[in-house]
C-alpha positions as CSV (number, residue, x, y, z in Angstrom):
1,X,-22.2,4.3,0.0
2,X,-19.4,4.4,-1.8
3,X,-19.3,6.2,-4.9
4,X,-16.0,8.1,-5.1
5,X,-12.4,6.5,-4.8
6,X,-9.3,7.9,-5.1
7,X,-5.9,6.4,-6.4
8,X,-2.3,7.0,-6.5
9,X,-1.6,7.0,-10.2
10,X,-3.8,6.5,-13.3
11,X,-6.0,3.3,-15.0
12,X,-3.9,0.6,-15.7
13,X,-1.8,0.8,-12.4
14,X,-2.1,-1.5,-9.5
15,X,-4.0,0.5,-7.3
16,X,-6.6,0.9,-10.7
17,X,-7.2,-3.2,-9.9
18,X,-7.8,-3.2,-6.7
19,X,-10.4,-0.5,-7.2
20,X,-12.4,-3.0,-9.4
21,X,-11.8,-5.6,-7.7
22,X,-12.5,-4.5,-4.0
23,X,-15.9,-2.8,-4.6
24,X,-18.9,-4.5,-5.3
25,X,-20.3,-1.7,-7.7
26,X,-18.8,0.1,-10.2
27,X,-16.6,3.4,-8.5
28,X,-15.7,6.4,-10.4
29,X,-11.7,7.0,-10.2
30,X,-10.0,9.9,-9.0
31,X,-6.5,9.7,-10.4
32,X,-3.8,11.4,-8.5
33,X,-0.1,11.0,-9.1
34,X,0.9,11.0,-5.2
35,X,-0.1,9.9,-1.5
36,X,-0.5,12.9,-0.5
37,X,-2.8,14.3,-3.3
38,X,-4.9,11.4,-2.3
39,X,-5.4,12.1,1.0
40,X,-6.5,15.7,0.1
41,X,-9.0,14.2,-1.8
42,X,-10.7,12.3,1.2
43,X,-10.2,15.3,3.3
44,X,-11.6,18.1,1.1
45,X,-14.4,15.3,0.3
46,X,-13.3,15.1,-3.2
47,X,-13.5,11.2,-3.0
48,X,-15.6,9.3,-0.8
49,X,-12.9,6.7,0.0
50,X,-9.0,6.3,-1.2
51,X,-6.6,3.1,-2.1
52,X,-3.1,3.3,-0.3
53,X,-0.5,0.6,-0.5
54,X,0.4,-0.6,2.8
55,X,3.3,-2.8,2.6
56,X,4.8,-5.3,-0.2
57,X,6.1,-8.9,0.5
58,X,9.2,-7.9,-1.2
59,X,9.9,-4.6,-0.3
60,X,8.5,-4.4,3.4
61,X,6.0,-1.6,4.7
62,X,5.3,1.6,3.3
63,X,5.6,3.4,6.6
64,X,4.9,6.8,4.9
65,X,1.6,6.1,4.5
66,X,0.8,5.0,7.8
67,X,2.2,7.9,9.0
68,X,-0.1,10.1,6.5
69,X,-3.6,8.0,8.0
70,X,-2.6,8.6,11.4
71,X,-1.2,12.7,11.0
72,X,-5.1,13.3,9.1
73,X,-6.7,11.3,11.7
74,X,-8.1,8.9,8.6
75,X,-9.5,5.4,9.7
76,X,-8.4,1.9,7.4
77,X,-12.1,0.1,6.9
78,X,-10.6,-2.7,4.7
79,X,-8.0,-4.2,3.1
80,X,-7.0,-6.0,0.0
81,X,-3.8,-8.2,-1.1
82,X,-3.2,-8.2,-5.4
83,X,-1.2,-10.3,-6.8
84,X,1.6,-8.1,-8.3
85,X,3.0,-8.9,-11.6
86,X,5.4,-6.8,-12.7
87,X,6.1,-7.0,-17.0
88,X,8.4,-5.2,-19.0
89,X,7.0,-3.2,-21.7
90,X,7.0,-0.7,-25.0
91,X,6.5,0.2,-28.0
92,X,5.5,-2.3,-30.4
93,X,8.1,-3.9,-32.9
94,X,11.2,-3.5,-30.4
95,X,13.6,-6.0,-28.3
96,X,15.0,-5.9,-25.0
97,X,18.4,-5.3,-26.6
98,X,16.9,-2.0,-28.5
99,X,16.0,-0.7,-24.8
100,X,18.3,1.8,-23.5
101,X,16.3,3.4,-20.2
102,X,13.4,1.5,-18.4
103,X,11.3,4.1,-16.2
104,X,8.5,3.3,-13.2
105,X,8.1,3.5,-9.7
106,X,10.5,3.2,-7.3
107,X,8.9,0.4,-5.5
108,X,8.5,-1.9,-8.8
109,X,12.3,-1.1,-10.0
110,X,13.5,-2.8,-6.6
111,X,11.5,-5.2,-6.8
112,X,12.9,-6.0,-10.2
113,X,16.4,-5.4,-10.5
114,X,17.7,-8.9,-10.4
115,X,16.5,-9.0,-13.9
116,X,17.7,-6.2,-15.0
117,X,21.5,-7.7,-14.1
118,X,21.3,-9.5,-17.6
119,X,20.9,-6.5,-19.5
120,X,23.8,-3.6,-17.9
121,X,23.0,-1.6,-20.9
122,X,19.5,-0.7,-19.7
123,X,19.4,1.8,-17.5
124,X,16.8,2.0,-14.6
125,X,15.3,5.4,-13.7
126,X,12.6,6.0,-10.8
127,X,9.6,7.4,-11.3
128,X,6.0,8.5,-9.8
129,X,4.0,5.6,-11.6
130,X,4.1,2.1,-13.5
131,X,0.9,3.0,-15.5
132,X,1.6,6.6,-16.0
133,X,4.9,5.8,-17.6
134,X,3.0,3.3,-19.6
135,X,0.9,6.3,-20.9
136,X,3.8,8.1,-21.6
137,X,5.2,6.0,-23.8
138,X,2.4,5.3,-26.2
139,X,1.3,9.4,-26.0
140,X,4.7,10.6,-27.3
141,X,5.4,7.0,-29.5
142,X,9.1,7.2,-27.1
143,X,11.2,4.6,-28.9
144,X,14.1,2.5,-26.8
145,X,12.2,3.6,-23.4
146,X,10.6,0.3,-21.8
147,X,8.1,0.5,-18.3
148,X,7.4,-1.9,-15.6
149,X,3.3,-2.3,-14.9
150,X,0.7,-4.9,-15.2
151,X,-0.3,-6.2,-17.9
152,X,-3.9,-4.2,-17.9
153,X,-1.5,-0.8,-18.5
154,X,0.3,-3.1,-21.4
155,X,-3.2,-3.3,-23.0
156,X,-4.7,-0.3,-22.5
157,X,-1.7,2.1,-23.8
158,X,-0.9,-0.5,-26.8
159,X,2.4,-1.7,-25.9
160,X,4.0,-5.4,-26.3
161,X,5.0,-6.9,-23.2
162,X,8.7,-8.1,-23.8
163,X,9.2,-9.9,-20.5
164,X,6.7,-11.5,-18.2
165,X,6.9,-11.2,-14.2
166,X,10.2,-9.9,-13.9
167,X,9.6,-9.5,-10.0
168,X,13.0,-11.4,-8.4
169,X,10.0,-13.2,-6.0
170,X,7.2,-14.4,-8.1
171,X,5.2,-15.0,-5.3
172,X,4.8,-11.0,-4.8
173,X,1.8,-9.9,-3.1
174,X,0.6,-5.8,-1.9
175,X,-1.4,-5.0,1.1
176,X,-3.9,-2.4,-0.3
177,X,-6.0,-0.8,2.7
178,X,-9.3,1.2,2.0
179,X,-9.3,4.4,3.9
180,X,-12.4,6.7,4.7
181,X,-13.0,9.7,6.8
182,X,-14.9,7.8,9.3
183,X,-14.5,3.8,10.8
184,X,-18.4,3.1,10.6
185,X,-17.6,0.6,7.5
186,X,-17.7,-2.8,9.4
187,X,-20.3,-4.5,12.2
188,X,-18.8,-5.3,15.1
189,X,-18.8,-9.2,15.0
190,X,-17.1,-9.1,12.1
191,X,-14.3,-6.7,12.6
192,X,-11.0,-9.3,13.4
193,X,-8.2,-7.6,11.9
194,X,-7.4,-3.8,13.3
195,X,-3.7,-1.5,12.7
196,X,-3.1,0.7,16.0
197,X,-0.5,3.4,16.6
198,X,1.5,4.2,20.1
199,X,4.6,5.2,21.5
200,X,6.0,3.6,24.6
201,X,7.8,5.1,27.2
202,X,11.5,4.8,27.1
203,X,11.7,3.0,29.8
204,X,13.0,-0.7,29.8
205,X,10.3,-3.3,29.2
206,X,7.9,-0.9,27.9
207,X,7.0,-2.2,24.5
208,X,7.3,-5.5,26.2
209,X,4.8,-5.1,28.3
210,X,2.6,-3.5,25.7
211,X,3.0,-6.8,23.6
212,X,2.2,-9.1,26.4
213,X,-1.0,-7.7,27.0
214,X,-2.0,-8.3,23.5
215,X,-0.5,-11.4,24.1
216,X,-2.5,-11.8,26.8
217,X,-5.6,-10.4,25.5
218,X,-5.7,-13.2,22.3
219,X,-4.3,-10.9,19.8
220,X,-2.1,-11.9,17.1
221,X,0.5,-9.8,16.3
222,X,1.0,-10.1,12.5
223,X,3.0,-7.0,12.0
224,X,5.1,-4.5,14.1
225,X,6.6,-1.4,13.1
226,X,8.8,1.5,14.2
227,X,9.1,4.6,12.9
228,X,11.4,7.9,14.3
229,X,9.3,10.5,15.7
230,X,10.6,13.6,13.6
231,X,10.1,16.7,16.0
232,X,11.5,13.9,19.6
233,X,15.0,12.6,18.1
234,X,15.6,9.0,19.1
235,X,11.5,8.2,20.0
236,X,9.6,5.8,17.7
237,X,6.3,5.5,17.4
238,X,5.0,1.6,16.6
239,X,2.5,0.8,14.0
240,X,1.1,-2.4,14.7
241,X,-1.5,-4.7,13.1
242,X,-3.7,-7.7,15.1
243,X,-5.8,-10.3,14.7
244,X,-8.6,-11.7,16.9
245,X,-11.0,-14.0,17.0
246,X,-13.2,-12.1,19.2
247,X,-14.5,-8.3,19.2
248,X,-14.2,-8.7,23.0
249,X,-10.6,-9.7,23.3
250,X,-9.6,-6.8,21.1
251,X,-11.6,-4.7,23.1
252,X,-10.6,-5.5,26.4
253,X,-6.7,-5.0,25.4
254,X,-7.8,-1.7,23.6
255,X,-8.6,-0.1,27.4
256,X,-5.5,-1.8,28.5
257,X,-3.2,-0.3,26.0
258,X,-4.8,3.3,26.0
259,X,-3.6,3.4,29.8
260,X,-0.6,2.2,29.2
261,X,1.3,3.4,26.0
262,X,1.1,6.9,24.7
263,X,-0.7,8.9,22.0
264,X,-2.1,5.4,21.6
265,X,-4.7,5.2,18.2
266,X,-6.5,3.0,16.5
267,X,-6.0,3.1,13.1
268,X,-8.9,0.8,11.5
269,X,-11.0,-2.0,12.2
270,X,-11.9,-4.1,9.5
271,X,-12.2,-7.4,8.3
272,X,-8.9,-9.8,7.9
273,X,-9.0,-10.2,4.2
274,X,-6.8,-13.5,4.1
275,X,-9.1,-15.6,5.9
């Protein structure tokens, strides 16, 4: 059972909601302010289970952290998409004109600067949270200093929100995945979603004939992903994620693909949480 979750950054931030909304029972939080510190907290058994941010339908995948669930050998047991809703925010009794620098995460400023077009004065610097900075702001009362977080970090550190959803998309949606030590989360008839890991050989048609067997096999491919191989220059490894509507198919092209593709892993089973 689930009793310990950790999160990259603090209440208020995304990763916050999607620990209350995800679990069934109430979890106690570990904050920590990077991906990394999370992932020591599953594997010194600090936390029980941890929150990472998978990919963004704005900003694309957050390959990083992939990378950090495959290098500690961590399984994905589920997932969860949040509506993201990104609002600018500070101190009450101020405008955007009397805003000079806007802090938050990288991730949120990207996702935001076509609004920030209409206001050159402002001036947009990255940083390692959207609640944290939140905090910031009402702890040492900084005046002319705006953030970019939800509006739960607006109401929890006391600040006015002086422009709703500033995302350039406002149909912005994360992929959240729930990570644990061990895949034992899910039965097996209802596992249909799973992320795997390989590298092909770098031979022509390879990947090709790795995806054709999924292909083959009934599995969806809803996401492909290369990343460089840092100590082989000019190898990728692929993170992929499928669908199935059968444990069996998946199965079948799991024995398939470990003969064919190299340092093949599987990642997580779990259940697809858009259907």
């Amino acid at each position: 059972m689930i009793k310990t979750v950790a999160i990259q950054g603090i209440r208020g931030s995304f990763h916050h909601i999607v620990s209350l909304q995800y679990f069934e029972k109430p979890v106690r939080v570990i904050e920590c302010m990077t991906f990394d510190g999370v992932v020591e907290s599953l594997i010194t058994n600090e936390s029980d289970a941890v929150i990472m941010a998978l990919e963004n339908s704005i900003a694309g995948s957050i390959l990083p952290n992939y990378a950090l669930i495959n290098k500690h050998d961590l399984h994905i047991v589920g997932e969860h998409y949040l509506d993201i809703q990104h609002n600018l925010m500070a101190l009450p009794n101020q405008t955007i004109e009397d805003i000079k620098e806007v802090y938050s995460h990288p991730m949120a400023l990207l996702q935001c600067k076509e609004f920030f077009r209409n206001y050159p004065h402002i001036k947009l610097v990255e940083d390692k949270d959207t609640a944290e900075v939140s905090e910031r702001i009402h702890n040492h009362q900084l005046k002319q200093v705006g953030a970019i977080a939800s509006v739960m970090a607006a109401d929890i550190f006391e600040l006015d929100i002086l422009a709703h959803s500033i995302q350039t998309i406002k149909h912005n949606e994360t992929r959240f995945a729930i990570v644990k030590r061990v895949n034992s989360e899910v039965p097996e008839n209802e596992i249909n979603k799973a992320s795997l890991k390989f590298e092909a050989d770098h031979k022509r048609g390879s990947l090709a004939t790795i995806l054709n067997v999924m292909s083959d096999c009934k599995l969806n491919l809803t996401k492909i992903q290369s990343m460089p191989i840092i100590e082989t220059p000019w190898k990728y490894a692929f993170f992929v994620d499928v669908t199935f509507e059968t444990y069996a198919d998946f199965k079948k092209a799991k024995s398939i693909i470990d003969i064919m593709a190299i340092n093949f892993r599987v990642l997580g089973e779990y259940k697809n949480a858009k259907l």
